[in-house]
N, C-alpha and C positions, 0 to 999 in steps of 0.2 A: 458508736455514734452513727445517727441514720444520716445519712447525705442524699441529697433530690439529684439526681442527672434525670437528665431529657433526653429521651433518643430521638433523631431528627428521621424520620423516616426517609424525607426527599434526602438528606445529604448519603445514607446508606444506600438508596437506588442507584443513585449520581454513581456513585464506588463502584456498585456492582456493573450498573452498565458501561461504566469506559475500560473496567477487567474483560466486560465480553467481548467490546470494541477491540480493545488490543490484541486479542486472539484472533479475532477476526482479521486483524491487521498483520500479523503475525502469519496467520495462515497464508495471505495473501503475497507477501514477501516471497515465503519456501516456494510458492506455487512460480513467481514470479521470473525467480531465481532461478529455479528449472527449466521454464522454458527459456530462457538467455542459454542455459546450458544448451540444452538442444539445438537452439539457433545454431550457437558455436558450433556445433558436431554437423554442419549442412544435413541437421535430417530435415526440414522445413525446404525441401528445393523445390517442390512443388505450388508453394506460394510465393505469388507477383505480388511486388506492390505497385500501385500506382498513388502520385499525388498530382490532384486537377485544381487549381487554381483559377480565379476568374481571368487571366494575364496570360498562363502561361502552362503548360502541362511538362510535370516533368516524369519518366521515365529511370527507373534507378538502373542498374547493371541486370543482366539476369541472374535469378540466386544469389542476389548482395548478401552476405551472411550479416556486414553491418548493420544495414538497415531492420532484419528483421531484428538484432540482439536490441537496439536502442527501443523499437518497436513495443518490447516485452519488458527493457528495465526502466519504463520511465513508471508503469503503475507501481513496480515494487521501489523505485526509490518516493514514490509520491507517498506511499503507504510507509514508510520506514520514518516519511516525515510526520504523517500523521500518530503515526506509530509514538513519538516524544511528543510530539503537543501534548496526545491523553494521558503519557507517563507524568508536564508537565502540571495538567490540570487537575491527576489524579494526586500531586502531592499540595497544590492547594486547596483543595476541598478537604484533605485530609489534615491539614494544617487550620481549616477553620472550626 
């Protein structure tokens, strides 16, 4: 029995590009993570931070290890979140 399917080229793109996104996302994580590590290990003592405000400047400790770990894990948790969005997108497009 012959049956018609339709391959939808745009829905096959959509697939392939949020697979490359998530890798890239992915990638960005390990990278992420890594340096959090490093912060942790005071190899980063060489960098100050400064935060200047229109109000007020604020000065952290010298070599806060804190400040740099937060510094380096907010892109990998922003990207962890991004990271499921396109896991979440990738199974509706797959579901349509």
């Amino acid at each position: 029995m012959n049956t018609f399917s339709t391959i939808d080229p745009a829905k096959n793109l959509a697939e392939v590009s949020i697979r490359i996104l998530q890798v890239f996302s992915a990638i960005l994580i390990c990278i992420s993570g890594y340096m959090v590590y490093l912060a942790y290990l005071d190899i980063m003592t060489d960098w100050n931070l400064s935060f200047q405000f229109s109000f007020f400047d604020y000065y952290p400790e010298e070599n806060s290890r804190i400040w740099h770990m937060i510094f380096f894990a907010i892109p990998g948790i922003l990207s962890l979140m991004g990271f499921f969005v396109l896991s979440y997108l990738g199974k509706v497009i797959k579901s349509e």
